[in-house]
N, CA and C atoms as a LAMMPS dump frame, in Angstrom:
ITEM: TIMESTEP
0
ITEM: NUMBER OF ATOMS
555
ITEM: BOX BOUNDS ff ff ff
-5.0000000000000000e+02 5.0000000000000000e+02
-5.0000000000000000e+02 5.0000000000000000e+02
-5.0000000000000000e+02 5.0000000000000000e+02
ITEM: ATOMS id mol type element x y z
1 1 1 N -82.604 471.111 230.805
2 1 2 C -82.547 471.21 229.363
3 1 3 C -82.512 469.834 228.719
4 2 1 N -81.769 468.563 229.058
5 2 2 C -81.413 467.809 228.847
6 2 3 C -82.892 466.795 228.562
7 3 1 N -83.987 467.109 229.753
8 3 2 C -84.927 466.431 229.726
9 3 3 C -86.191 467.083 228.885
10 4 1 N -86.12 468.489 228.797
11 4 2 C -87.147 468.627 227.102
12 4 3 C -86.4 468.196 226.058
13 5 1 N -85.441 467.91 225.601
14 5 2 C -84.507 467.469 224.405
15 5 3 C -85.095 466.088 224.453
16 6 1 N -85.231 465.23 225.703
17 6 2 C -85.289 463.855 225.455
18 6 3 C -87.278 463.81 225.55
19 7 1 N -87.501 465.003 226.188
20 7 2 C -89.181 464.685 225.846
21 7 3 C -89.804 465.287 224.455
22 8 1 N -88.733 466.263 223.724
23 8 2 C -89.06 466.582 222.052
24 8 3 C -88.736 465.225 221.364
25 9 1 N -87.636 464.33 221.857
26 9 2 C -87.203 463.455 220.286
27 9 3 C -88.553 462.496 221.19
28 10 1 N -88.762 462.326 221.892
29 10 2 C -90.093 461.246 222.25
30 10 3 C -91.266 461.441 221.802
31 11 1 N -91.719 462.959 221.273
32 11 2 C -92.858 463.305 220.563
33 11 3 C -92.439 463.394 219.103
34 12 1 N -91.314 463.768 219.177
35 12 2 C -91.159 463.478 217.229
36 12 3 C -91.091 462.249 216.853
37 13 1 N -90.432 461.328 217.955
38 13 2 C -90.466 459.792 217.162
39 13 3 C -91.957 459.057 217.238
40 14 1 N -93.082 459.364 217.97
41 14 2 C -93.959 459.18 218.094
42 14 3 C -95.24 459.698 216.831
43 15 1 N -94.321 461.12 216.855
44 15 2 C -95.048 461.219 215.596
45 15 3 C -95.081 461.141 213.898
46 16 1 N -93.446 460.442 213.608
47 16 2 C -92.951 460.038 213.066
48 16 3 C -93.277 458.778 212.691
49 17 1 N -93.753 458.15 213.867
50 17 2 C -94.483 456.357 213.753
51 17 3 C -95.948 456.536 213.209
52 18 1 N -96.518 457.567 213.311
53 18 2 C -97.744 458.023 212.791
54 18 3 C -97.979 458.573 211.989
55 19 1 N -97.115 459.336 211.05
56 19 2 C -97.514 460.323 210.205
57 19 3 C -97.952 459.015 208.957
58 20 1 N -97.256 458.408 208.739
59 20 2 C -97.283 457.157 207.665
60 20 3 C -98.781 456.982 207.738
61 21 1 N -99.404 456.743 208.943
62 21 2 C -100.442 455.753 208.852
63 21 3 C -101.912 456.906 208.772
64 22 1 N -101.355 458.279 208.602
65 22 2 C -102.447 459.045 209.034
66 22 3 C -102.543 459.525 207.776
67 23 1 N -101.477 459.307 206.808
68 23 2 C -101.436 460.002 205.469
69 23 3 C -102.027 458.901 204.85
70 24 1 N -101.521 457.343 204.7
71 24 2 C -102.371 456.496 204.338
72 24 3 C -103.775 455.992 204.835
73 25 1 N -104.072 456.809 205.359
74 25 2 C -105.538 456.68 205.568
75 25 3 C -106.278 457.963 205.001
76 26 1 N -105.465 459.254 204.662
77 26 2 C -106.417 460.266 203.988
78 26 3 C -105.878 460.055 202.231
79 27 1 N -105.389 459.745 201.916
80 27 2 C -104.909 458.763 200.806
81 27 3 C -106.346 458.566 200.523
82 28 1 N -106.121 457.031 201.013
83 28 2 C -107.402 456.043 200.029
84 28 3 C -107.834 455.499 201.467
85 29 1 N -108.524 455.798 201.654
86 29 2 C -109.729 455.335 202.936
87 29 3 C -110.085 453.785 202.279
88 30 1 N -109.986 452.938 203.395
89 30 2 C -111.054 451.938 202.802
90 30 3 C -112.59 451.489 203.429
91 31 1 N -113.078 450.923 201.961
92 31 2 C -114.853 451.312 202.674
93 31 3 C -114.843 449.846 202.929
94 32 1 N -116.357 450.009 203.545
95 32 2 C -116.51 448.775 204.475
96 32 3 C -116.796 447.629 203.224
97 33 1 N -117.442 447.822 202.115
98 33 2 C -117.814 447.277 200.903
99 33 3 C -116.879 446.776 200.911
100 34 1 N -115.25 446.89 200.843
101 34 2 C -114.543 446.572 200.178
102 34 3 C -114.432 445.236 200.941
103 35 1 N -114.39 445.252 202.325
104 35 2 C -113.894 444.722 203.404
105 35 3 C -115.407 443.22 202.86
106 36 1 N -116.853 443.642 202.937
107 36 2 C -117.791 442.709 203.165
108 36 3 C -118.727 443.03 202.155
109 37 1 N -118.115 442.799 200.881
110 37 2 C -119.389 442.78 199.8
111 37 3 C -120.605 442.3 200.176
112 38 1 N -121.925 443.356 199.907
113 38 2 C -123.04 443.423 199.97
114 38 3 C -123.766 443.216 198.519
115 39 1 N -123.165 443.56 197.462
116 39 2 C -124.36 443.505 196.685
117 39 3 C -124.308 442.37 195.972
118 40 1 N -125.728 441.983 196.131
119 40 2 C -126.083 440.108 195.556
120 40 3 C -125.39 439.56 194.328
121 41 1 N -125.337 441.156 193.544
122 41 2 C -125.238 440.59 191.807
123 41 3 C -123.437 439.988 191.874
124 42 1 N -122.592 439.995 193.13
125 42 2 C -121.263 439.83 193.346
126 42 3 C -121.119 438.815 193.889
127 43 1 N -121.556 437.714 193.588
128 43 2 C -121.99 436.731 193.928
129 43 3 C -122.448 435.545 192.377
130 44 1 N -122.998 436.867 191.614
131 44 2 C -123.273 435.957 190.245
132 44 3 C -121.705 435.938 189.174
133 45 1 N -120.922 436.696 189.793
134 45 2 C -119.565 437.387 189.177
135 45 3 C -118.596 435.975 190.072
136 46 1 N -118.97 435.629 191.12
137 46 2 C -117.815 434.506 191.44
138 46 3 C -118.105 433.375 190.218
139 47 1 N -119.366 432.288 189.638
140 47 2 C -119.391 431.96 189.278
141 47 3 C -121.202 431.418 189.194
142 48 1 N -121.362 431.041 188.139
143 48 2 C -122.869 430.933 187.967
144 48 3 C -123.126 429.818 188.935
145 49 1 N -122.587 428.928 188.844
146 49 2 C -122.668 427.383 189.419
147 49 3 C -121.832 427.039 190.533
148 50 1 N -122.048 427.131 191.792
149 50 2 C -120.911 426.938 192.795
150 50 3 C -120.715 425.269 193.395
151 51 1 N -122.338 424.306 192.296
152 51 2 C -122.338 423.166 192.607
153 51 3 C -120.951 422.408 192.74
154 52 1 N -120.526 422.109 193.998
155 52 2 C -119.599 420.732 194.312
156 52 3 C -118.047 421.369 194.244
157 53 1 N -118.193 422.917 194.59
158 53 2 C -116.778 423.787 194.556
159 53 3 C -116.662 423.788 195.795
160 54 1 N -114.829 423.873 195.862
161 54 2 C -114.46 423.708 197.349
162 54 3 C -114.094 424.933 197.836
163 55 1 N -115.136 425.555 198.748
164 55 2 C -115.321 426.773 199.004
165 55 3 C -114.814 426.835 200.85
166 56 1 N -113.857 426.236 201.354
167 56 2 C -113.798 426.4 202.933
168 56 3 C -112.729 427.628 203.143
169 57 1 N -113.416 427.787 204.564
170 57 2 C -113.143 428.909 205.128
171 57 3 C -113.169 430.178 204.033
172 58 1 N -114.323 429.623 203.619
173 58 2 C -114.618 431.454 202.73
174 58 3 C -115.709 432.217 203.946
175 59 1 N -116.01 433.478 203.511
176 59 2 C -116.467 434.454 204.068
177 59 3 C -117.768 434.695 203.272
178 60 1 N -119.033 435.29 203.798
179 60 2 C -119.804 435.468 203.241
180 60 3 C -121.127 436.557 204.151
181 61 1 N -120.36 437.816 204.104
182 61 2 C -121.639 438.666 204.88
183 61 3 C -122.289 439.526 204.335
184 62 1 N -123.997 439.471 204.45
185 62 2 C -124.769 439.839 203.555
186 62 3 C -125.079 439.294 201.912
187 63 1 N -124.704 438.396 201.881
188 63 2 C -124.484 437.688 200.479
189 63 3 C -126.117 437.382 200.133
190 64 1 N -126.21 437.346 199.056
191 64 2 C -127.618 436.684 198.559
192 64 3 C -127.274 435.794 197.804
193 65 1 N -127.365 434.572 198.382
194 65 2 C -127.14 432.684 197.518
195 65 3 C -128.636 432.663 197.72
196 66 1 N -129.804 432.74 197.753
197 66 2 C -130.942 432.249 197.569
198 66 3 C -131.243 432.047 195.86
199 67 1 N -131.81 430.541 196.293
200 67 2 C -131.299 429.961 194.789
201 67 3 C -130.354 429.431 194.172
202 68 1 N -129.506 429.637 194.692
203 68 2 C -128.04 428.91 194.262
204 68 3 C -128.048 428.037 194.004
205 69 1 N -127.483 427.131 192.876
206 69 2 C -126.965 425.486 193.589
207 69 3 C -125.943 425.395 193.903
208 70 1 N -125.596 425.023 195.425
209 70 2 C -124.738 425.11 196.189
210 70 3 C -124.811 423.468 196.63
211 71 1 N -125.261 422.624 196.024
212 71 2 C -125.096 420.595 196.414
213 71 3 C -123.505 420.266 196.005
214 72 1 N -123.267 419.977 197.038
215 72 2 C -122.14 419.177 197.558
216 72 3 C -120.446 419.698 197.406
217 73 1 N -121.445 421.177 197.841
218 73 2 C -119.813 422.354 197.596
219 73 3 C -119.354 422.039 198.92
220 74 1 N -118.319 422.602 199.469
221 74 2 C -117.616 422.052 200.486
222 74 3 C -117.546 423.297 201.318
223 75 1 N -118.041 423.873 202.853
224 75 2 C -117.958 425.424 203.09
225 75 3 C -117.722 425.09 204.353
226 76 1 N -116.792 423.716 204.253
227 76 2 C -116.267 423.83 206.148
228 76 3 C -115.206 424.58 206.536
229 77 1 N -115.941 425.438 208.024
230 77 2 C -115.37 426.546 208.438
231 77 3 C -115.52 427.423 207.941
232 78 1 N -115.814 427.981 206.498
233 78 2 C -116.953 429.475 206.324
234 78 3 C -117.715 430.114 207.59
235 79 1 N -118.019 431.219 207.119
236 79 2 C -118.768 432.38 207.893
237 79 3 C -119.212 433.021 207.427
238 80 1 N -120.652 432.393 207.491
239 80 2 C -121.713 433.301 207.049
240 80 3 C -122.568 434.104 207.711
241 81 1 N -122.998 435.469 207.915
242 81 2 C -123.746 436.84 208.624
243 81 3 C -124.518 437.14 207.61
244 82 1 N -125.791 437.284 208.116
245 82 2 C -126.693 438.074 207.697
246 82 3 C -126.798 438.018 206.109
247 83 1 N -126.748 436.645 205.94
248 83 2 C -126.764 436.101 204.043
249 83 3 C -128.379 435.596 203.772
250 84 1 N -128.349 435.569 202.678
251 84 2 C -129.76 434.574 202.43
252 84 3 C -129.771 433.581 201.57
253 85 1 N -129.673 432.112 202.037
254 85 2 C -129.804 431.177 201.489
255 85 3 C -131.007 430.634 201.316
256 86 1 N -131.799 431.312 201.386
257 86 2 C -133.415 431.165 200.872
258 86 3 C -133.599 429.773 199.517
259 87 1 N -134.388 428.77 199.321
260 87 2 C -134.396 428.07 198.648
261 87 3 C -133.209 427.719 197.779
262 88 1 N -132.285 427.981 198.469
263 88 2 C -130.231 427.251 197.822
264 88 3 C -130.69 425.837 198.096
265 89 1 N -129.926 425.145 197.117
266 89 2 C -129.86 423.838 196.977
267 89 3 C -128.778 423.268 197.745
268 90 1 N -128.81 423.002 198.292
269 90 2 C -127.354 422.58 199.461
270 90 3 C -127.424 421.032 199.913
271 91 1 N -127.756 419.99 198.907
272 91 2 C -128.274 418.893 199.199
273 91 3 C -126.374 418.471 199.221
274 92 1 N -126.463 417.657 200.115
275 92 2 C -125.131 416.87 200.465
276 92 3 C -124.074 417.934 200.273
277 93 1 N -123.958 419.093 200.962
278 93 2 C -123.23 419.94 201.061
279 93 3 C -122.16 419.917 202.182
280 94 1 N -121.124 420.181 202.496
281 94 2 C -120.34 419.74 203.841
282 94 3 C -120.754 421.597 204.346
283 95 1 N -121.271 421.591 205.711
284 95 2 C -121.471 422.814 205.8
285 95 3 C -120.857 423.025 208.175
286 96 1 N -119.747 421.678 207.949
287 96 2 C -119.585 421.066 209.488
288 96 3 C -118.313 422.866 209.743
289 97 1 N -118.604 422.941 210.811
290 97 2 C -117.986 423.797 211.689
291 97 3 C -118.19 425.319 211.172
292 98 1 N -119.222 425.544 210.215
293 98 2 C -119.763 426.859 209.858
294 98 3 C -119.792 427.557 210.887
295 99 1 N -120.138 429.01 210.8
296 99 2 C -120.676 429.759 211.754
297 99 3 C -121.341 430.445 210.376
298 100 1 N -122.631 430.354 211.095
299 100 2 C -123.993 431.116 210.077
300 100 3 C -124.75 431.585 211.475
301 101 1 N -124.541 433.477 211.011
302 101 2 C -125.428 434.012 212.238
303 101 3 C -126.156 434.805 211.585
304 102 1 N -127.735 434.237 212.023
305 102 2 C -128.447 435.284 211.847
306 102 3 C -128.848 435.117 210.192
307 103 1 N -128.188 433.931 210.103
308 103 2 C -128.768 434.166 208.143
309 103 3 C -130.293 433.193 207.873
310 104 1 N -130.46 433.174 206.643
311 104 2 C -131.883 432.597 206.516
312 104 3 C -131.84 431.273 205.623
313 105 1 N -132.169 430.044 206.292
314 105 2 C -132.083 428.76 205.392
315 105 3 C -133.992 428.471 204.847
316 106 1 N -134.445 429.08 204.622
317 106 2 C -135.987 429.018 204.469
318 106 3 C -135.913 428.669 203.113
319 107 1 N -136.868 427.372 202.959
320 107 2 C -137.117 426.813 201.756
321 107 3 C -135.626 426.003 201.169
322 108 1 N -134.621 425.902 201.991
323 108 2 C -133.446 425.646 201.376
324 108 3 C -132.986 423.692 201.382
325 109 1 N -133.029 423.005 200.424
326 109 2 C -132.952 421.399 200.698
327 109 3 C -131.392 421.504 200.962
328 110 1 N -131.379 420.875 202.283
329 110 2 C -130.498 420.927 202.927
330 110 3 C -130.317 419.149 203.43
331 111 1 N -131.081 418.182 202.306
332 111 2 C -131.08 417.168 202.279
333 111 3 C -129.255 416.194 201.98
334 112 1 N -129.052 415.351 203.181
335 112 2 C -127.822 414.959 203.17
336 112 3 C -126.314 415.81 203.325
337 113 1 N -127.179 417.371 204.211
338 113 2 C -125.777 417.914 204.055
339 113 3 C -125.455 417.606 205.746
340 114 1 N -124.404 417.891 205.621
341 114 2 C -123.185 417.585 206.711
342 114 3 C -123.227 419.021 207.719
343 115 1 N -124.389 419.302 208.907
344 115 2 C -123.856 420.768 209.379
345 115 3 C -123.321 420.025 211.497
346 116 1 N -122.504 419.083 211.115
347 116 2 C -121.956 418.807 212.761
348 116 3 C -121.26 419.847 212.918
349 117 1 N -121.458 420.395 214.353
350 117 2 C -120.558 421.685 214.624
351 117 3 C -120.541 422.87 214.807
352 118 1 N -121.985 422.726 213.835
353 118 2 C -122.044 424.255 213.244
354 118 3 C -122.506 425.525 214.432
355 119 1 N -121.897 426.495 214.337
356 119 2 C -123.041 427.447 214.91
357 119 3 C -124.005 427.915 214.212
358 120 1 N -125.156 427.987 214.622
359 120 2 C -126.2 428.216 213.759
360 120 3 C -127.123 429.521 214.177
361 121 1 N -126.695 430.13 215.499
362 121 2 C -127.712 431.026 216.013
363 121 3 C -128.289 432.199 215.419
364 122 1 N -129.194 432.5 215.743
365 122 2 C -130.228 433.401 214.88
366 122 3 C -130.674 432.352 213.583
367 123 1 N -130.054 432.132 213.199
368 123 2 C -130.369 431.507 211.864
369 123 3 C -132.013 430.553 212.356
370 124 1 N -132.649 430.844 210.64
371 124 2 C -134.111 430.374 210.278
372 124 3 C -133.929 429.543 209.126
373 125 1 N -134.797 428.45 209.762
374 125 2 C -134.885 426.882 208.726
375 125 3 C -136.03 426.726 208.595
376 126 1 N -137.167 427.893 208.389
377 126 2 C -138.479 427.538 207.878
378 126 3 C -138.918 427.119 206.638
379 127 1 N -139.516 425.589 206.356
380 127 2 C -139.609 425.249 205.581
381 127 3 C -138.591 424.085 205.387
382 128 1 N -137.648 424.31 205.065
383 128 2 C -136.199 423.433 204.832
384 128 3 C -136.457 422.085 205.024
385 129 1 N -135.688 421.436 203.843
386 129 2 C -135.882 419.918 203.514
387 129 3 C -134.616 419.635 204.068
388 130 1 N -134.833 419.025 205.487
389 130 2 C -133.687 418.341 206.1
390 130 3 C -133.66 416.675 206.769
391 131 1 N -133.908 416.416 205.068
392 131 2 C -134.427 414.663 205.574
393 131 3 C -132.885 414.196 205.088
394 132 1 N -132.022 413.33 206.166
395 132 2 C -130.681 412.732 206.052
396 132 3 C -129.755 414.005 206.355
397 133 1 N -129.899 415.331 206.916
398 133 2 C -128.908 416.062 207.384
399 133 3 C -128.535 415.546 209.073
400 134 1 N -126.814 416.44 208.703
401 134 2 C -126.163 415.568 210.014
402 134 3 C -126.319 417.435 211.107
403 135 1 N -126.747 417.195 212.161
404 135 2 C -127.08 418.67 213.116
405 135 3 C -126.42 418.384 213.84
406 136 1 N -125.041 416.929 214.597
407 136 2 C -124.354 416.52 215.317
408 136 3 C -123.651 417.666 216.138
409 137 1 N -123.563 417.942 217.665
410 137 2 C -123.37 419.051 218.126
411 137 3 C -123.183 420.642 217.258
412 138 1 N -124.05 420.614 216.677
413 138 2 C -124.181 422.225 215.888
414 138 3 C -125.234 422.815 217.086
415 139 1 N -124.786 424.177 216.991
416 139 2 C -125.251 424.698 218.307
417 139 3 C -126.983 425.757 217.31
418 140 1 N -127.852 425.759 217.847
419 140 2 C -128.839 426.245 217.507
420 140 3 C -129.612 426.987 218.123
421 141 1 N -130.452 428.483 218.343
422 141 2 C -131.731 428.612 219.284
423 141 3 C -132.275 427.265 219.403
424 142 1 N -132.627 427.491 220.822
425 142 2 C -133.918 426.187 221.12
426 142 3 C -135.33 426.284 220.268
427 143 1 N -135.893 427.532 220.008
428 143 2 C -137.061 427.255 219.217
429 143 3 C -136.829 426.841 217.831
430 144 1 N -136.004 427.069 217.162
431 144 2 C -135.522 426.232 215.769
432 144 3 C -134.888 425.155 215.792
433 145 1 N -134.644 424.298 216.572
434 145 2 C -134.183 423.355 217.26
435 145 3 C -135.5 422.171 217.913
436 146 1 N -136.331 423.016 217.709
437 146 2 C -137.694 422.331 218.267
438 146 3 C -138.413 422.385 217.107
439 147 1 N -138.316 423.596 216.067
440 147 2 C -139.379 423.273 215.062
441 147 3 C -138.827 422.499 214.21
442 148 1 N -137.769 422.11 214.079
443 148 2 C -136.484 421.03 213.32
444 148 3 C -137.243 419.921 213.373
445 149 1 N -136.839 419.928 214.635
446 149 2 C -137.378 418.367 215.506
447 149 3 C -138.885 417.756 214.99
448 150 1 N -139.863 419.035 214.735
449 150 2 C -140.925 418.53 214.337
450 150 3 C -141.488 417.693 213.515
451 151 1 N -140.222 417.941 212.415
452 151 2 C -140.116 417.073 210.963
453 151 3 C -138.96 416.516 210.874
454 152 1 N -138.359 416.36 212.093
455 152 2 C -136.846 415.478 211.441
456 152 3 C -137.272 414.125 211.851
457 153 1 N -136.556 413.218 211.072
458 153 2 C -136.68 411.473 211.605
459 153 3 C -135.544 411.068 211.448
460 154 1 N -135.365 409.617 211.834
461 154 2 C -134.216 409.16 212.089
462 154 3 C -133.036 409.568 212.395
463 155 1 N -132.039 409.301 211.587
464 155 2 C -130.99 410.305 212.28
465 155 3 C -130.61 411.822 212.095
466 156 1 N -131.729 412.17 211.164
467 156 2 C -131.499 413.645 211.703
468 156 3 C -132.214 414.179 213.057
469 157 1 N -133.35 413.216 213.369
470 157 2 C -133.937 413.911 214.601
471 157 3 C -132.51 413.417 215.765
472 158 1 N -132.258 412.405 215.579
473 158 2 C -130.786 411.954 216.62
474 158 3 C -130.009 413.233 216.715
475 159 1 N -129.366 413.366 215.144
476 159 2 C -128.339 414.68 215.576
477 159 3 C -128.885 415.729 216.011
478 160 1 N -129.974 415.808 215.888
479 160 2 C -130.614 417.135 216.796
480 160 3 C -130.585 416.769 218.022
481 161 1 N -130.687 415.919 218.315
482 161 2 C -131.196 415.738 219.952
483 161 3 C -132.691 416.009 220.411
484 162 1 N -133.084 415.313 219.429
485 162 2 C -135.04 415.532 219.847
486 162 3 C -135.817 415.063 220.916
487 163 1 N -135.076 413.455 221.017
488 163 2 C -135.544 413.146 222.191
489 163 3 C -135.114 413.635 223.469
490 164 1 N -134.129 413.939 223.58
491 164 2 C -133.38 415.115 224.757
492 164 3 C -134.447 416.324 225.336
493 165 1 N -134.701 417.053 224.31
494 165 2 C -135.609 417.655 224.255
495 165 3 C -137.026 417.626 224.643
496 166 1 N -137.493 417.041 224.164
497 166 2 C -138.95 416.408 224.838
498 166 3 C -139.164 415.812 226.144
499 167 1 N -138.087 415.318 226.29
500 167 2 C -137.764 414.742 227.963
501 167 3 C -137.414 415.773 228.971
502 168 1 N -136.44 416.62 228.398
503 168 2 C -135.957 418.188 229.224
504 168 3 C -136.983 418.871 229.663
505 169 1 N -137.82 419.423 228.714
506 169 2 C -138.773 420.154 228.913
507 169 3 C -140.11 420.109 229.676
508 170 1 N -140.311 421.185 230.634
509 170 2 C -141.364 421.063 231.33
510 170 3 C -141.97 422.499 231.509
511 171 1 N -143.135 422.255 231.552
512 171 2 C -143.662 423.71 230.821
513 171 3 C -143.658 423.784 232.266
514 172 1 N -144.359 425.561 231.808
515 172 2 C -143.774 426.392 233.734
516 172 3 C -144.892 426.103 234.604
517 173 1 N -145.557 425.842 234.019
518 173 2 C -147.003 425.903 235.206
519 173 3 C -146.763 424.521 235.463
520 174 1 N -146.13 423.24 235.134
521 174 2 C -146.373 422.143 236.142
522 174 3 C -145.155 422.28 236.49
523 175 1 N -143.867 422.706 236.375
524 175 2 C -142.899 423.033 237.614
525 175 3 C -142.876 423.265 238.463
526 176 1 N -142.028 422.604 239.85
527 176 2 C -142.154 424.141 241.01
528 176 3 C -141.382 425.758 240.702
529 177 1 N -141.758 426.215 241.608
530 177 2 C -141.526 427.812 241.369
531 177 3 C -140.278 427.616 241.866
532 178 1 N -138.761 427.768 241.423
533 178 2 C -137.959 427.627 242.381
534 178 3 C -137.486 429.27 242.991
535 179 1 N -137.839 430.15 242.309
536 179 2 C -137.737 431.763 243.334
537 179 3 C -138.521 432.026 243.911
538 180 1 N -139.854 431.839 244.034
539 180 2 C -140.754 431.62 245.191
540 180 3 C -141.905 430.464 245.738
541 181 1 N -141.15 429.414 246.283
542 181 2 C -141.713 427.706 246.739
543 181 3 C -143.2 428.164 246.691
544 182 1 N -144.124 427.715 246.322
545 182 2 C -145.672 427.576 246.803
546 182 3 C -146.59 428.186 245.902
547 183 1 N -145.535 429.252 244.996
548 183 2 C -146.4 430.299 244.446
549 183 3 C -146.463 429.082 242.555
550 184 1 N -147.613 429.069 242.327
551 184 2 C -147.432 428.556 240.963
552 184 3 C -147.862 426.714 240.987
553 185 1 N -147.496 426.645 242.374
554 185 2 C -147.947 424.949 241.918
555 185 3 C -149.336 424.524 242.092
């Protein structure tokens, strides 16, 4: 007897620790919106002009800044997903230890900004004016990392590591085969 008494108060206190959290969740549910604003026009509601605002460690998924002027706002350590900075002005912007995945820098002057650090993967820089940006260990795909390289000079091709690159690389057909010796050379 003693031991259903102590295995009832173990299911009532158990469910006692839960009822709270099961009622506040049929309450007011929260939506994911709330959590990762999606719609662009919430974005024109932070402020028209985000030029040279100190915006670090903000959040930003799904956002539409294309167009923005965003020169010489400050967004170190932000996180940006699946945003579009499509032709944003981000000239001398501090943008060092970002994580931007998967978002789009196309058409965006990204002239004199600061991205050492950054993660950058998925992310697209087609087009992008990146004459005097710092790419100092920011981690990148290799093919955007190569089409960078195509047009970067001086020390932005440095912080990329361009010449690294060109030296690394060896296309497959003059390699040896190293999973099967003989086949390929």
């Amino acid at each position: 007897m003693a031991s259903l008494i102590s295995s009832f108060t173990r299911s009532l206190t158990k469910l006692l620790i839960l009822l709270p959290v099961l009622i506040g969740l049929s309450i007011s549910p929260m939506s994911v919106g709330a959590l990762y604003p999606s719609d662009p026009s919430s974005v024109d509601v932070l402020d028209t002009s985000l030029h040279g605002q100190n915006l670090q460690n903000t959040e930003y998924v799904k956002y539409d800044l294309s167009g923005k002027d965003l020169g010489d706002a400050d967004f170190s350590g932000s996180f940006f997903s699946v945003s579009n900075l499509r032709n944003a002005n981000l000239r001398g912007a501090n943008l060092s230890n970002v994580i931007a995945y998967s978002s789009r820098f196309d058409n965006a002057d990204l002239s004199g900004a600061n991205l050492s650090g950054a993660e950058l993967l998925k992310s697209f820089f087609d087009g992008a004016i990146i004459e005097g940006a710092d790419f100092s260990d920011a981690v990148l795909d290799l093919d955007q990392q190569k089409a960078l390289c195509e047009r970067a000079t001086g020390k932005t091709a440095e912080s990329l590591q361009c010449g690294a690159i060109q030296e690394a690389y060896v296309p497959a057909s003059e390699g040896q085969n190293k999973v099967n010796p003989g086949v390929g050379s």
